[in-house]
N, C-alpha and C positions, 0 to 999 in steps of 0.2 A: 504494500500500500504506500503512494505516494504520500511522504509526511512534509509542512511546511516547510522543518528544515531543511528536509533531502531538495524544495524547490528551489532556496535561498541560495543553498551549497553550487547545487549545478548550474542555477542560471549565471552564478558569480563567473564560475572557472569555464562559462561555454563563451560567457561574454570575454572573459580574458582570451580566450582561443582563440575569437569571433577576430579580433583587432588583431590578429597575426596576417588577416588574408591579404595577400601580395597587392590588390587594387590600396588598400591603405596603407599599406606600408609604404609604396612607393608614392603615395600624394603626400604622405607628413614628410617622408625624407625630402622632397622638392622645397618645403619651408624649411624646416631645422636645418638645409643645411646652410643656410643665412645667419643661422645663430650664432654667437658669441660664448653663451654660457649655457653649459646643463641645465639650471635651474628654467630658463627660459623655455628650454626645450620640450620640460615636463611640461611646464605652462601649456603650450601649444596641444602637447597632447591630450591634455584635463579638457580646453575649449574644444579640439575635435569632437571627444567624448561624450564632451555634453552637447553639443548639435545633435550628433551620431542617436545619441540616448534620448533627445526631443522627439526627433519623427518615429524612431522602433514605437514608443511610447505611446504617440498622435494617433499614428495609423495603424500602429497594430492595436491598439485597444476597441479602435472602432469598425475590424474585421473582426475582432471577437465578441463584442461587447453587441453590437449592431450588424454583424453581418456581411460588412461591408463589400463586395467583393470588386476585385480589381481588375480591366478587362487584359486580353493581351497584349493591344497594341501599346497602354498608360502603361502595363506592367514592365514594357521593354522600351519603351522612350524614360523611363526613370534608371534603367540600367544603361542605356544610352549616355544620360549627361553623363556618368560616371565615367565614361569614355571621354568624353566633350574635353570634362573640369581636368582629366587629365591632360590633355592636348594641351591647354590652356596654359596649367601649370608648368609643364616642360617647356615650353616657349619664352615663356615670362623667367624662368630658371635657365635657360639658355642667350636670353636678350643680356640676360646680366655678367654670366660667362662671355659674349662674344664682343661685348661695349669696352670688358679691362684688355682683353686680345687688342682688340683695335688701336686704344688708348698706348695702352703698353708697349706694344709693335710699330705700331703708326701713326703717331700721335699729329692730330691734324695742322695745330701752333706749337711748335718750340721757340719761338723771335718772345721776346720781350716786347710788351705794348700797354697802352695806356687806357682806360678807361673814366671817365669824367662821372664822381660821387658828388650827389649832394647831400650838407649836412643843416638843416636848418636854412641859415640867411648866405649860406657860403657853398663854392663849390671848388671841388680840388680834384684830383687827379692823382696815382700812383702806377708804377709799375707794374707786370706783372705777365708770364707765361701761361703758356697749357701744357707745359711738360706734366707728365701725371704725377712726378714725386714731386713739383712746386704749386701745386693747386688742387692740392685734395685730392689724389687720386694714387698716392702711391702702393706698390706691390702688395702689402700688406691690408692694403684697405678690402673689404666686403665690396664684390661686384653686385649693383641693382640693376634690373631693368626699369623700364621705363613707366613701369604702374609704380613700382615701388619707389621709387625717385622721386614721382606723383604726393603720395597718397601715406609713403611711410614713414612722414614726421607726424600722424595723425594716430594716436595712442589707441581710436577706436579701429582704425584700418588691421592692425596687428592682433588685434583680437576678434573681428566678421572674419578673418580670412580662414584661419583654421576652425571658425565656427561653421562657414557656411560649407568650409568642405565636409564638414560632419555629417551636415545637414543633407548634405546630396547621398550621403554615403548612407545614412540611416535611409530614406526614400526608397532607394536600391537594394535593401536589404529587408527593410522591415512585414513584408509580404510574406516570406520566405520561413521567419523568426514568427510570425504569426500563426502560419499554418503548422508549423512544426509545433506550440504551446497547443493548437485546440485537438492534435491527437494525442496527447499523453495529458495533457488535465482539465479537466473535466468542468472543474471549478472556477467561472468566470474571475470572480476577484481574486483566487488563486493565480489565476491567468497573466492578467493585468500586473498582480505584485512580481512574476517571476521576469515578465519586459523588463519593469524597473530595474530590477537588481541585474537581470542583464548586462543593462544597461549601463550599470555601476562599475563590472566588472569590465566593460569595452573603457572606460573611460581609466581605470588604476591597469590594464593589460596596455592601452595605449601611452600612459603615462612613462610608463617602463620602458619602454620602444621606442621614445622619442628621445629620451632622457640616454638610451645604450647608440641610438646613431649617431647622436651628437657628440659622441666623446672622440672620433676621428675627426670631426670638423671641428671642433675646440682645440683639440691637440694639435692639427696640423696647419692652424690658419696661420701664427706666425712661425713655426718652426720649421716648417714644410709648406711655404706660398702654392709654389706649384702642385705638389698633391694636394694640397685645397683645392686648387681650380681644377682639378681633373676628376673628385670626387663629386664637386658641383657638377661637372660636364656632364658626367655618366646618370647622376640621379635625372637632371634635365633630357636625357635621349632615352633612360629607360622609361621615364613618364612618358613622354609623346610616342612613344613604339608601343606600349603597354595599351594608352590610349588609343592609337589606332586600332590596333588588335581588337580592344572591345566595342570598338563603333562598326569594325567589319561583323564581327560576329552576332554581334544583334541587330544590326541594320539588313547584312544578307545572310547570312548563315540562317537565324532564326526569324526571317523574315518582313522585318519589321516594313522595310521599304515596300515591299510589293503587298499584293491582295491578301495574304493569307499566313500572319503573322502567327507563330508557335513560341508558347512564353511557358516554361516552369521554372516557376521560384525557385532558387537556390540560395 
C-alpha cells in the first residue's frame, strides 16, 4: 500500500533524477557558464526549479484534479519550444564566444582617439582606444552577447532568465509527470502533494548540477582564459545541435508539421 511517506520519498528522488535529463542540463550549462561564483550558480538553478516546479504544479494539477486533457499537436509544440529556447540559448552563448574572438583577434580601433564628454556646464575630451585590454574588454573578462550587454545590468533580467527556462521546461514535461501520478495514486490530493515535492526535489537535484558545472568555469576563467572560452564554445554548439535535434524530431519525426501529429508524453 502506497503510504504518504513512500509519496514524499519518491517524488523527492524522481524529481532529483527528473533535473538530470540532458535537455536541462545543457540549457542551465548555456547560463552558469557566464558565472563567476558557485554560489550564483546554485542561485540559477533554485530559479530554474522553481519555474520548472510552477507549471509541473499549474498543469499537472489540473489534468488530475479537472481532467484536463492535452491534445497532440499543444502536446508537441510545448516540446517544440524546448527545442526553440535551446537554439536561442546557444546563439546568445555563442554571440558572446564569437564578439571576444573578434575583439581579441581583430580588434576593429587600436589608434588612440578622442571623444567629447559633457559634465554639467563644461565639456572636455580624453583619450582613448579599443584595444580590448585598454577599454574593458581584456582576456580575462566574461564574453556577452548582445541581449546580455542589453538587459544584464538589470538584476530582474538575471533572475526571468533561468526562471523562464524553467518555465518552458516544466510545460514540456509536466503532461508526462501527470499521467504517470494518476496511474499509481489514486488519491487526488495525494496526487497534487507528490507534483509539489517533485517539484522540490527538481529544484535541490538542479541546484547541485548547476553549482558541480560551475566549478570548471570558476576554476578556469582566470587561470585557464582559453579553456574558459572553449568550454563556453562547446556548451553554446551543444545547445543549438541539441536544439535542432528536438525541433527535427517533433516537428517531423512525430509529426507535428504535417496533418497527423503522434504525441506520447515522456
Amino acid at each position: 500500500m502506497i503510504t504518504l511517506l513512500s509519496i514524499i520519498a519518491l517524488g523527492f528522488f524522481l524529481g532529483m533524477r527528473h533535473a538530470t535529463d540532458p535537455d536541462h542540463v545543457i540549457a542551465v550549462t548555456t547560463i552558469v557558464s557566464r558565472q563567476r561564483s558557485i554560489r550564483h550558480a546554485a542561485l540559477i538553478g533554485v530559479l530554474w526549479g522553481l519555474g520548472h516546479t510552477i507549471t509541473i504544479v499549474v498543469v499537472g494539477s489540473a489534468i488530475i484534479l479537472f481532467g484536463l486533457v492535452i491534445p497532440p499537436r499543444v502536446g508537441l509544440t510545448m516540446e517544440l519550444s524546448v527545442g526553440l529556447m535551446l537554439i536561442l540559448l546557444g546563439i546568445l552563448n555563442l554571440s558572446g564566444i564569437t564578439r571576444w574572438i573578434s575583439e581579441t583577434v581583430t580588434p576593429l580601433h587600436s589608434g588612440q582617439h578622442s571623444h567629447p564628454h559633457g559634465h554639467g556646464d563644461y565639456i572636455h575630451s580624453h583619450p582613448h582606444g579599443h584595444v580590448p585590454e585598454k577599454h574593458g574588454h581584456a582576456e580575462d573578462a566574461t564574453p556577452v552577447g548582445w541581449m546580455d550587454r542589453t538587459f544584464g545590468r538589470l538584476g530582474l533580467y538575471q533572475v526571468v532568465r533561468p526562471l523562464a527556462v524553467g518555465i518552458v521546461h516544466g510545460l514540456a514535461g509536466s503532461a508526462a509527470v501527470a499521467l504517470l501520478v494518476l496511474t499509481t495514486i489514486r488519491v487526488p490530493s495525494w496526487a497534487v502533494l507528490y507534483l509539489l515535492v517533485f517539484g522540490i526535489g527538481t529544484v535541490a537535484g538542479m541546484m547541485l548540477i548547476t553549482a558541480t558545472i560551475a566549478v570548471p568555469f570558476t576554476f578556469s576563467e582566470r587561470r585557464f582564459v582559453r579553456l574558459n572560452r572553449g568550454l563556453g564554445l562547446v556548451s553554446g554548439l551543444v545547445s543549438l545541435a541539441f536544439g535542432l535535434f528536438i525541433v527535427y524530431q517533433m516537428g517531423f519525426a512525430s509529426g507535428l508539421f504535417t496533418h497527423s501529429p503522434i504525441w506520447v508524453p515522456r
